[in-house]
Structure formats: C-alpha cells, structure tokens
ChimeraX commands (.cxc) that place a marker at each C-alpha (Angstrom):
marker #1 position -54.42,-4.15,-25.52 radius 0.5
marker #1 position -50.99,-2.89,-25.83 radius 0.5
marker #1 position -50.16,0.37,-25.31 radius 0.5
marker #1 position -49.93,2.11,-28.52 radius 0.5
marker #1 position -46.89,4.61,-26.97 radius 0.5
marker #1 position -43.55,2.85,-25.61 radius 0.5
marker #1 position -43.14,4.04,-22.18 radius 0.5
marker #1 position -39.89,5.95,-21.75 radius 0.5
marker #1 position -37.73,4.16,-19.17 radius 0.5
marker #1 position -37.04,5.68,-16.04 radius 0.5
marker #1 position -33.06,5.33,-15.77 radius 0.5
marker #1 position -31.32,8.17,-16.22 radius 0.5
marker #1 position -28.79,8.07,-19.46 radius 0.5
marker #1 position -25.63,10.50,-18.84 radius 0.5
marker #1 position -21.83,10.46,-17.45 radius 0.5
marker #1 position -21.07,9.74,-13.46 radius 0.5
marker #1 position -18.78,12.14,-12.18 radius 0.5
marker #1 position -15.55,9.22,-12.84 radius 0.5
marker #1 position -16.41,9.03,-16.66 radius 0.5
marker #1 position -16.34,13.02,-16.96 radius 0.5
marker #1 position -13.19,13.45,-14.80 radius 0.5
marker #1 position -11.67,10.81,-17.38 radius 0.5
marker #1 position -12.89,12.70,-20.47 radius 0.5
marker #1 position -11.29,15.66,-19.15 radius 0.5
marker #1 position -8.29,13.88,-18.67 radius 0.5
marker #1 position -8.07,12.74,-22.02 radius 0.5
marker #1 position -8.83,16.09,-23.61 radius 0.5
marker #1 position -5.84,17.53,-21.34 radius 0.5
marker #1 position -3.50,14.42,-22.31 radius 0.5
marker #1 position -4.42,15.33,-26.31 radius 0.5
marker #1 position -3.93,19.09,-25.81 radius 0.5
marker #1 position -0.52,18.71,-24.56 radius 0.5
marker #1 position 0.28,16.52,-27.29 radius 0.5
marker #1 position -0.95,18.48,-29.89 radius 0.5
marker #1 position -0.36,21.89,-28.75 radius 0.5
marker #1 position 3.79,21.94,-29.06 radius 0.5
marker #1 position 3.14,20.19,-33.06 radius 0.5
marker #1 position 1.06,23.42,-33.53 radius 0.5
marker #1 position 3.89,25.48,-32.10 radius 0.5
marker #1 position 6.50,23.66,-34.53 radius 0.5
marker #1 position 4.54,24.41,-37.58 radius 0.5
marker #1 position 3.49,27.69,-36.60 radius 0.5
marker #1 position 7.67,28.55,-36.00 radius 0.5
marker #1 position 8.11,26.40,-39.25 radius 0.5
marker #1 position 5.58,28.44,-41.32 radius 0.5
marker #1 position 7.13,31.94,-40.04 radius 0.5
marker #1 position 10.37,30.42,-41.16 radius 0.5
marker #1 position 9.51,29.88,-44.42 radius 0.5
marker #1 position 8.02,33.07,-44.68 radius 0.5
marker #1 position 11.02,34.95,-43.58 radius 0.5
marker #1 position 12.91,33.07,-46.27 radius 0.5
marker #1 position 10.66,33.91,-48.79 radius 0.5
marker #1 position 10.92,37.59,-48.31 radius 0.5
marker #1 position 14.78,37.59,-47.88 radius 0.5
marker #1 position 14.33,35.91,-51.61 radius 0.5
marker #1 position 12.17,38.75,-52.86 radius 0.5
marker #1 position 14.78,41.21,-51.45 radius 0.5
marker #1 position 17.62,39.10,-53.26 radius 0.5
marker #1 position 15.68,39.30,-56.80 radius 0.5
marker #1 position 14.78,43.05,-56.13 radius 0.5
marker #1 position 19.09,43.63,-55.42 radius 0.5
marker #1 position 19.63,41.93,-59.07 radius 0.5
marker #1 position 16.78,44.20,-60.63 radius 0.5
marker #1 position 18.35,47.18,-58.94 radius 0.5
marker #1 position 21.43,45.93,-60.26 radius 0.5
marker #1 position 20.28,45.47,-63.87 radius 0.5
marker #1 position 19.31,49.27,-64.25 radius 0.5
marker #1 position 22.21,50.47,-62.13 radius 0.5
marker #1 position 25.91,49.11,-63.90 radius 0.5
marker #1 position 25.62,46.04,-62.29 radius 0.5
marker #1 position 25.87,48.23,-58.50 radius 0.5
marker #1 position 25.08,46.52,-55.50 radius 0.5
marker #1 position 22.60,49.09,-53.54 radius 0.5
marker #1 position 24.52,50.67,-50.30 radius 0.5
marker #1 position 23.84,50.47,-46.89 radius 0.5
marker #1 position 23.44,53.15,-44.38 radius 0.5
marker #1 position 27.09,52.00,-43.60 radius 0.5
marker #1 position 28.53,53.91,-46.38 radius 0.5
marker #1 position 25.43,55.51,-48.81 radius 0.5
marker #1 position 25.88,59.04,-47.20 radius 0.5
marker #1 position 29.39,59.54,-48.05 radius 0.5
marker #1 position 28.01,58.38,-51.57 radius 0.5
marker #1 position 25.21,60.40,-51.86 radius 0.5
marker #1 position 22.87,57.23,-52.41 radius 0.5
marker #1 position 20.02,55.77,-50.44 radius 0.5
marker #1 position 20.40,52.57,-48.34 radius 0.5
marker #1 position 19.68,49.33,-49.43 radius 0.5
marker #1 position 16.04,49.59,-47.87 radius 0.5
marker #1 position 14.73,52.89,-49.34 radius 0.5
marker #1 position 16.56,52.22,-52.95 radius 0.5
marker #1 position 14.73,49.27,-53.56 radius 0.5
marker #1 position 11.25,50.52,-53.01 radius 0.5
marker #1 position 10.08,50.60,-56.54 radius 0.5
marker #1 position 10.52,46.74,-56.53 radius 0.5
marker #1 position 9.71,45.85,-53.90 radius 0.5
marker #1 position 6.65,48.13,-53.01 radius 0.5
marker #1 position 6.02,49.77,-56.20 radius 0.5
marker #1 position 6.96,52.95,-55.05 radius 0.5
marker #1 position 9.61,55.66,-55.18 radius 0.5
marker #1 position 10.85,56.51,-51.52 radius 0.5
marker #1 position 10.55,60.36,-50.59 radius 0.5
marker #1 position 9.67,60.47,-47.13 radius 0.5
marker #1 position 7.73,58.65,-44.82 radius 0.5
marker #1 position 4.18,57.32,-45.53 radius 0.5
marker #1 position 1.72,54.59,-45.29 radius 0.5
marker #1 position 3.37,53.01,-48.45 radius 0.5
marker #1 position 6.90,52.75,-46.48 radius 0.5
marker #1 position 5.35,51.49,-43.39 radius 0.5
marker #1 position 3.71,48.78,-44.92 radius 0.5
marker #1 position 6.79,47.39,-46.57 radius 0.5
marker #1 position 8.77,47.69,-43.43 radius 0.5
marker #1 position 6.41,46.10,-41.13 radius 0.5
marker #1 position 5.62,43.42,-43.71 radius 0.5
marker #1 position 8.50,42.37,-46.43 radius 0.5
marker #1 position 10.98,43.87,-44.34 radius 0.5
marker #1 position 9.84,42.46,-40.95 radius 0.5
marker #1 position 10.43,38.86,-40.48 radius 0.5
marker #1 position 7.39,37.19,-38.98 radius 0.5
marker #1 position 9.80,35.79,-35.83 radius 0.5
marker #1 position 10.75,39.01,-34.88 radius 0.5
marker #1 position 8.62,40.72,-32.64 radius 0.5
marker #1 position 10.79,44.40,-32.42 radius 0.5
marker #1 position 9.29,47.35,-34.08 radius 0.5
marker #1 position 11.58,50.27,-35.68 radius 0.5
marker #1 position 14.58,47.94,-35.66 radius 0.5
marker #1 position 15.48,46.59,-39.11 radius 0.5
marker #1 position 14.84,42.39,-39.17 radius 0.5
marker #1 position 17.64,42.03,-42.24 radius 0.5
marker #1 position 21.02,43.71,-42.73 radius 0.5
marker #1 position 23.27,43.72,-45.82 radius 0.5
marker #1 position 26.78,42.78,-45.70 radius 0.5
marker #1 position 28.84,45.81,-46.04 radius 0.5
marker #1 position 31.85,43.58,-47.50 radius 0.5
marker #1 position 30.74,45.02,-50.79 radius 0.5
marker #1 position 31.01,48.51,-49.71 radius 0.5
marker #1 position 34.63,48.34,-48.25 radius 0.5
marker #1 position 37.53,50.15,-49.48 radius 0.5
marker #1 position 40.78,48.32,-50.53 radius 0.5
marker #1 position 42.47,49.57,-47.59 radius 0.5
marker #1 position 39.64,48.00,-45.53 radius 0.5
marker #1 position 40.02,44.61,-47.11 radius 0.5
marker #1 position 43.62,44.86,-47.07 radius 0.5
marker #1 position 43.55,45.05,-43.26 radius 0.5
marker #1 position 42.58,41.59,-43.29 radius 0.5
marker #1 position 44.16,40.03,-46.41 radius 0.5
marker #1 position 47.44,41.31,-44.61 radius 0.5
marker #1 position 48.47,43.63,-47.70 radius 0.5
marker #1 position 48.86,47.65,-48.27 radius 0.5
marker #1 position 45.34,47.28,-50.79 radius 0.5
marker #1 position 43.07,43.99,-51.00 radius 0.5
marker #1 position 40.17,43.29,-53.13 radius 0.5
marker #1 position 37.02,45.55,-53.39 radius 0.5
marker #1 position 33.49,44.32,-54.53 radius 0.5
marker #1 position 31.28,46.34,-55.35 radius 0.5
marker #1 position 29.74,44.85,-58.36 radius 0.5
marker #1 position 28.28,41.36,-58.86 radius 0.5
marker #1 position 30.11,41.04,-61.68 radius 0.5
marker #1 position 33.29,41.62,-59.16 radius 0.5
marker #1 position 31.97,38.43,-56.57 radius 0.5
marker #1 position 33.92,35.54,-57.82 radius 0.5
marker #1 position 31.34,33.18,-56.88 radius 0.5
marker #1 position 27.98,34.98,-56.58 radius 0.5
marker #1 position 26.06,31.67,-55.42 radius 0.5
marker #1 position 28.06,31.23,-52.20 radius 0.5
marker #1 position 28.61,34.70,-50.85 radius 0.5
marker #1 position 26.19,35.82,-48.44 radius 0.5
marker #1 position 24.58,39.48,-48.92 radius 0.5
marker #1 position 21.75,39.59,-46.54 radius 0.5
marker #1 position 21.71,38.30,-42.82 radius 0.5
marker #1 position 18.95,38.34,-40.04 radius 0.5
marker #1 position 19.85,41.39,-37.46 radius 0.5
marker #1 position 19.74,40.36,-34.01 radius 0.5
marker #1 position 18.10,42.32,-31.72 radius 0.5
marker #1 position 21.03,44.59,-30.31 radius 0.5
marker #1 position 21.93,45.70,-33.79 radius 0.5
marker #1 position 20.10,49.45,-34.76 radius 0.5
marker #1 position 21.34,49.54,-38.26 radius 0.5
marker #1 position 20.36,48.07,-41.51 radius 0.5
marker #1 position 23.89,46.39,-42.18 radius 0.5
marker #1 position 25.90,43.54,-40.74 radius 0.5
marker #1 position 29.64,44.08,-40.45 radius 0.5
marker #1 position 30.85,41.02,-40.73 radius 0.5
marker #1 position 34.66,41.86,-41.58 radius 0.5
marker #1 position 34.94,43.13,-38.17 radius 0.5
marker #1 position 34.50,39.43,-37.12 radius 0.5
marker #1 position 38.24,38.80,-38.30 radius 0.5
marker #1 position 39.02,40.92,-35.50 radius 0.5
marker #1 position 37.28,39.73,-32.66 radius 0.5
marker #1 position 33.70,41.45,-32.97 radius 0.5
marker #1 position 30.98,39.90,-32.39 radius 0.5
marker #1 position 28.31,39.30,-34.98 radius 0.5
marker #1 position 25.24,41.32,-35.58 radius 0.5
marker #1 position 23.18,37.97,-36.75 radius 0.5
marker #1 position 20.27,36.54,-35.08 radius 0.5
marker #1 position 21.90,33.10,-34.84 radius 0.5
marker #1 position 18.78,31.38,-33.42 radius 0.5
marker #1 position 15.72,33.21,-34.96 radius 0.5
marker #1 position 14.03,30.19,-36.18 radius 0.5
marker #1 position 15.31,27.35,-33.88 radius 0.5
marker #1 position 19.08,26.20,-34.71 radius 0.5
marker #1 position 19.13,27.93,-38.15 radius 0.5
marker #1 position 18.76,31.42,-39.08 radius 0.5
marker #1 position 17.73,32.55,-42.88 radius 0.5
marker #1 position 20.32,34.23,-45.33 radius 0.5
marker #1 position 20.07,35.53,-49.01 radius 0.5
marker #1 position 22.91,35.14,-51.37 radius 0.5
marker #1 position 24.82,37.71,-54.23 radius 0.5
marker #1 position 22.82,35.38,-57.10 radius 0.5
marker #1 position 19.30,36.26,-55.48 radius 0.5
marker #1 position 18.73,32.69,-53.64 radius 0.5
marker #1 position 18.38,32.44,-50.24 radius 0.5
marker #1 position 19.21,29.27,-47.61 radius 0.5
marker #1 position 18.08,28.28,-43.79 radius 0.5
marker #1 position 21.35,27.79,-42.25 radius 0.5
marker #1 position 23.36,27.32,-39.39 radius 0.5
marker #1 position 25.38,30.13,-38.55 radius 0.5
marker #1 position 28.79,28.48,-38.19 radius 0.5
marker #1 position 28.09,26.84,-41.54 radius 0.5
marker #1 position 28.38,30.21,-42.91 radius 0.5
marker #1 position 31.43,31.22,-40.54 radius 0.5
marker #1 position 33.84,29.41,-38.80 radius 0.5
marker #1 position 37.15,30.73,-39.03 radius 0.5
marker #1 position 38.65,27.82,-36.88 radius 0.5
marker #1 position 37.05,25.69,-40.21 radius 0.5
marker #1 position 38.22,28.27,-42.65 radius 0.5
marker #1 position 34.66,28.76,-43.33 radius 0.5
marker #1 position 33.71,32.08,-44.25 radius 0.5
marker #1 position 30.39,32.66,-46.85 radius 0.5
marker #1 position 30.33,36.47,-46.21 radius 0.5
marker #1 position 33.96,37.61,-47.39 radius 0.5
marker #1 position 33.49,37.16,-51.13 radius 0.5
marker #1 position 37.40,36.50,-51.74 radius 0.5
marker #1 position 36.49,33.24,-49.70 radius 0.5
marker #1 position 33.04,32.08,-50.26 radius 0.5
marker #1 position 32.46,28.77,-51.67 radius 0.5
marker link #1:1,2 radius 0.2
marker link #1:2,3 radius 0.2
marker link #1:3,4 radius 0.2
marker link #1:4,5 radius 0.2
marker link #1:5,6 radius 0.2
marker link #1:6,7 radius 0.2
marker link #1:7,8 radius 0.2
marker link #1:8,9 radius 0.2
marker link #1:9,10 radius 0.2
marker link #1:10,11 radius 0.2
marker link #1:11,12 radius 0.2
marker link #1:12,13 radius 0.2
marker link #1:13,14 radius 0.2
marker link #1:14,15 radius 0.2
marker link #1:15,16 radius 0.2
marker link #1:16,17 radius 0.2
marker link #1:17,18 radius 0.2
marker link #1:18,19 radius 0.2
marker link #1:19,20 radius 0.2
marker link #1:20,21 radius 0.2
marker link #1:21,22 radius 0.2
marker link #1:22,23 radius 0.2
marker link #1:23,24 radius 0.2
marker link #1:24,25 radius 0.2
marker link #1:25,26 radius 0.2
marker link #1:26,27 radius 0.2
marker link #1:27,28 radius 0.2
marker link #1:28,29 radius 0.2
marker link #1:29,30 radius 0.2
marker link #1:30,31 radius 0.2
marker link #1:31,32 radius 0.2
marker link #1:32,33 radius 0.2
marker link #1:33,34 radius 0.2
marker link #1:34,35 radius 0.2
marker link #1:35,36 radius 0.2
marker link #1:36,37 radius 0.2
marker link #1:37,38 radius 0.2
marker link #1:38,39 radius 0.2
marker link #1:39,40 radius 0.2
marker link #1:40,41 radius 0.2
marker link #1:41,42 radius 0.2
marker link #1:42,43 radius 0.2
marker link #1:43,44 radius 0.2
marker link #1:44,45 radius 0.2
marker link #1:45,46 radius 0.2
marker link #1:46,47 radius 0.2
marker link #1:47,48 radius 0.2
marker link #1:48,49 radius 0.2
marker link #1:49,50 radius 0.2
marker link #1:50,51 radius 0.2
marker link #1:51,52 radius 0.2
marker link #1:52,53 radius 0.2
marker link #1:53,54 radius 0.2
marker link #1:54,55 radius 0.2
marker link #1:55,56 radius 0.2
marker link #1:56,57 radius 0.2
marker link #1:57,58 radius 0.2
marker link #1:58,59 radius 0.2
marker link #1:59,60 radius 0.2
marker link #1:60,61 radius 0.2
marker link #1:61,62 radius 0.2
marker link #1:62,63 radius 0.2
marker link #1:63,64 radius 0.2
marker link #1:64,65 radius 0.2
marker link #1:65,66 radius 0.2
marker link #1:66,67 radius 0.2
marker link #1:67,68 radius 0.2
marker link #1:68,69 radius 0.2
marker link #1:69,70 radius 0.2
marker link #1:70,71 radius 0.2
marker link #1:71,72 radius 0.2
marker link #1:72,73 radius 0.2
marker link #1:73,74 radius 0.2
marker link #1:74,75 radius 0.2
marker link #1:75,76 radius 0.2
marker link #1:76,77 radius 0.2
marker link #1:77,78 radius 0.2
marker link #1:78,79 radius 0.2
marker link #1:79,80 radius 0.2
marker link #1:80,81 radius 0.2
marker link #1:81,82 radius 0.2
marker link #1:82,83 radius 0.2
marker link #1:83,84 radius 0.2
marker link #1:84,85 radius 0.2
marker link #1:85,86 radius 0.2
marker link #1:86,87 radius 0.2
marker link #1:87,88 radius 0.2
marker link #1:88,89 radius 0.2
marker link #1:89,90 radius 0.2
marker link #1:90,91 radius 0.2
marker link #1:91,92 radius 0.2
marker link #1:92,93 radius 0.2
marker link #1:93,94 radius 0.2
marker link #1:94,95 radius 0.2
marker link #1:95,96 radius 0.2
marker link #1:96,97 radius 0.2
marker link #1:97,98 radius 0.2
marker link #1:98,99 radius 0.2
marker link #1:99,100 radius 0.2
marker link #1:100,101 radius 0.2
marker link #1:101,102 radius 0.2
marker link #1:102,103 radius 0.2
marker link #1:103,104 radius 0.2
marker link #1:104,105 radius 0.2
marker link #1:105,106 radius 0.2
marker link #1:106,107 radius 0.2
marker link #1:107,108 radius 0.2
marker link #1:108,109 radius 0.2
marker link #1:109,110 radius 0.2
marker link #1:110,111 radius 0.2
marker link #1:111,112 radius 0.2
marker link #1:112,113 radius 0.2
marker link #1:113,114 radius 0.2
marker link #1:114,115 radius 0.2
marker link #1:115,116 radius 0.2
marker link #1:116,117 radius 0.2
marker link #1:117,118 radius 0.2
marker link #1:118,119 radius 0.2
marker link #1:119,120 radius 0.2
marker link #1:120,121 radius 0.2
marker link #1:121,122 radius 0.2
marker link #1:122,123 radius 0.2
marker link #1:123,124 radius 0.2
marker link #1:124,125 radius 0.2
marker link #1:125,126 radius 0.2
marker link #1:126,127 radius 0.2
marker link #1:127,128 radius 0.2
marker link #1:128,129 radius 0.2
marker link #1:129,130 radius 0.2
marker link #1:130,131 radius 0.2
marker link #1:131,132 radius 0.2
marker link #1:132,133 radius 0.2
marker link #1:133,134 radius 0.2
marker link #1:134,135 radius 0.2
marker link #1:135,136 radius 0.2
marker link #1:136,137 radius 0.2
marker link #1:137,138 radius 0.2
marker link #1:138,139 radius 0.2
marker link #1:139,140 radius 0.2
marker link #1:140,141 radius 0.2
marker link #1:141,142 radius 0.2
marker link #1:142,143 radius 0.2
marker link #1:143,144 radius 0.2
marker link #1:144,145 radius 0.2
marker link #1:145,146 radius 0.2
marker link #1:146,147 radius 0.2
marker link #1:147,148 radius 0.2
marker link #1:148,149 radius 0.2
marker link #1:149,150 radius 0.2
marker link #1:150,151 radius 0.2
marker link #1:151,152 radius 0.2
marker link #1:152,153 radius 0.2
marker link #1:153,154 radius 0.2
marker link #1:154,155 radius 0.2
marker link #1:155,156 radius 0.2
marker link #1:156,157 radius 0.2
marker link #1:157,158 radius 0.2
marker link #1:158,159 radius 0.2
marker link #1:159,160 radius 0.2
marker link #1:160,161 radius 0.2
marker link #1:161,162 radius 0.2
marker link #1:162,163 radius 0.2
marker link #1:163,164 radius 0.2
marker link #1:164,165 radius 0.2
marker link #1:165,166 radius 0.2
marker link #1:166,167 radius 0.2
marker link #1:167,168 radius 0.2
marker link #1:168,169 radius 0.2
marker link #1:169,170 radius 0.2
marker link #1:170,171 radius 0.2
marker link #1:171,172 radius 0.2
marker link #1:172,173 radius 0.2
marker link #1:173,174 radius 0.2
marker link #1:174,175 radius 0.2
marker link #1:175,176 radius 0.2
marker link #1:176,177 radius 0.2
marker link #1:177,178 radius 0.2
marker link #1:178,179 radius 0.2
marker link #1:179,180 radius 0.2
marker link #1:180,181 radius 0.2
marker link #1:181,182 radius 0.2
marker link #1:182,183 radius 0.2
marker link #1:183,184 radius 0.2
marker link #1:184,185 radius 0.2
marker link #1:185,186 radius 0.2
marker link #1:186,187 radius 0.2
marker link #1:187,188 radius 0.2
marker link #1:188,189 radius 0.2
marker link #1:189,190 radius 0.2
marker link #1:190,191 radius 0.2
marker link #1:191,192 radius 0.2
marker link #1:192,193 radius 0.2
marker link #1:193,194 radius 0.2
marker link #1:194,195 radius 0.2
marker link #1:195,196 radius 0.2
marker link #1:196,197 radius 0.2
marker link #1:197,198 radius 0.2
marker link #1:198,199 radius 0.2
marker link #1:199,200 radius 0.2
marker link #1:200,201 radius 0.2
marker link #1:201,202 radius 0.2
marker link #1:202,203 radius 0.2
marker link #1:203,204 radius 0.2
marker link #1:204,205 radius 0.2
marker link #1:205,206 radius 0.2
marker link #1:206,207 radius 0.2
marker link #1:207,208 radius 0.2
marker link #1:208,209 radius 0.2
marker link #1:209,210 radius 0.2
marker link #1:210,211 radius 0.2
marker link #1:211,212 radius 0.2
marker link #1:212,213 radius 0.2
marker link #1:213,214 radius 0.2
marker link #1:214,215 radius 0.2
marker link #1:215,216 radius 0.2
marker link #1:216,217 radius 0.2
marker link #1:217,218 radius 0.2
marker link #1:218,219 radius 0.2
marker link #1:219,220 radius 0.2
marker link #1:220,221 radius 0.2
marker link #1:221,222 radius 0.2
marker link #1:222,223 radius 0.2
marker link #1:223,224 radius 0.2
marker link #1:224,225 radius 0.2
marker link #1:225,226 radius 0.2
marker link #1:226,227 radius 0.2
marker link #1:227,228 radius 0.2
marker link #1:228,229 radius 0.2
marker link #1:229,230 radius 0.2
marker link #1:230,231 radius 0.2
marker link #1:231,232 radius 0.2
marker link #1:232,233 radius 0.2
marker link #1:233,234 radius 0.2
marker link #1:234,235 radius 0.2
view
C-alpha cells in the first residue's frame, strides 16, 4: 500500500556560503548604482523648489508693487535712510499672510521655509538677496556710466526691459545681508552669489516676476559685455 503522506526529502534546500557572498555582492553593486541617481534627483528636486519660491517672491514684489506706485520694496541696503522695511519684512502680507511687527512664530516660519532655499543648510543667514541696483542714487550709477548723474531705477515702470534684469540672487554663504551689490562688481568686488548652489547653475528671479536656473557668467561677464543685473544693460 502506498503511503498515503509523501515523505519529505532529506536534502537540505538553502544558499552555500558562495551563493550568499554573491547576493551580497550584487545588492552592493546595485546600491552604488542607484544611490548617486537618488542623490541627483534629490539635488534636482531642492532645485526646483528653490526656484519655485524665488518665483513666489517675484509675484509677491509685483503685488507689492501694484499697491505701492509701482515701488520696488527696499533692502536693508538703503530702507533705513527711507524709513521703509526691507524687502523681506515688507512683503509679509503676501507672502505669509501677515503684517510684520516683531518677531514670532509666523516670521520664523516664512524665513526658514519660503525664504530658506532647501540647498542651503545655514540658519539666520538670508538664502536670497535683492539687487540694490534699484535703490542707487544717480551719483552711484553715474560712477560707473562714467558721467556727473546716470540712470536711477526705482520703479518697474523705470527698468527698460523688466524680463531680463535680474532682481533676486542666491546669497552665498559669506554674505550677512539680505541684498547683493552687484554694481560694486564693476569695480573689482567680488560677488555675493552662491554661484554653485545647485550644481553648475544657481537660481535667479527677474523685475517681471519669472525666475531662471542659470549659470552665473550667463548673467555677468563683463569680458562678454554680459551684464543681467544693471538694468541700463540687461537683455
């Protein structure tokens, strides 16, 4: 009679020590592949973050604009002498949906998130400056245009070509304020932009509200005559 029950087999079913050391091998070989894409997209997704907020602090300028004659919002460059807040503080009620008064949880949250780019890992430091180009007198400007007076800007309706003139930068990490001074560049300074914050490029927002991933010397190059942050020469 046969046996109702099959009789398990005696050999043992598993991996010998060679087949597990390859397994592991293979998991290593796949994790090293894999593991600098996941890098690149993680850099690539903080990228397009950061360009995304400079774009929500470009549209928040033009609203700020709109209810103020058309007046670009000051830095801390030259609002105290005007008796107006910087650029950061004055557009709180777009951008955080609150009136600035004084420190709180409201102002921390929008300058650790909208006003911290994701790549930056400083704290208390601004991520984004504003070209003070539009706040310079036409003394200033005339330093460089090589007259007594040059052209001032402190309007949009003043920036001949609003879609090509830079407004907001990325701060690199040795700059304290909330402003890039890029006029001094004519003169040998060096710039306050984080050239490399997201690889080769570095993220800027424009007069019109747009905002582009760039390379820095496509935005300045005087040896070029390239030069997207002096409105009188955008293009």
């Amino acid at each position: 009679m046969r046996d109702r029950w099959p009789v398990p087999s005696s050999r043992r079913v598993g991996f010998t020590l060679v087949e597990l050391l390859v397994v592991i091998a293979i998991i290593g070989l796949l994790m090293g592949l894999l593991l600098p894409a996941l890098g690149s997209a993680r850099a690539s997704g903080r990228s397009a973050v950061c360009l995304s907020q400079i774009k929500q602090i470009g549209s928040a300028t033009l609203m700020y604009a709109q209810e103020h004659d058309d007046q670009l919002p000051r830095s801390s460059h030259s609002a105290l002498a005007h008796r107006a807040m910087p650029w950061g503080y004055a557009l709180c009620p777009y951008l955080g949906g609150f009136e600035y008064s004084a420190p709180g949880p409201a102002w921390d949250d929008l300058f650790n998130g909208l006003y911290r780019c994701p790549q930056d890992t400083r704290r208390e430091q601004w991520s984004y400056g504003k070209s003070v180009w539009f706040e310079l007198t036409a003394g200033e400007t005339g330093e460089i245009t090589g007259s007594p007076t040059g052209p001032v800007y402190p309007t949009i309706v003043t920036v001949p070509l609003p879609s090509g003139t830079i407004l907001f930068g990325e701060l690199a990490s040795g700059s304290m304020g909330d402003h890039i001074m890029a006029h001094f560049w004519y003169f040998g300074g060096a710039p306050e932009v984080d050239t490399a914050r997201h690889g080769s490029t570095s993220n800027y927002g424009f007069v019109d509200g747009h905002a582009e991933s760039m390379p820095f010397a496509a935005t300045f190059n005087l040896d070029q005559g390239v030069d997207l942050w002096n409105p009188g020469t955008a293009r």
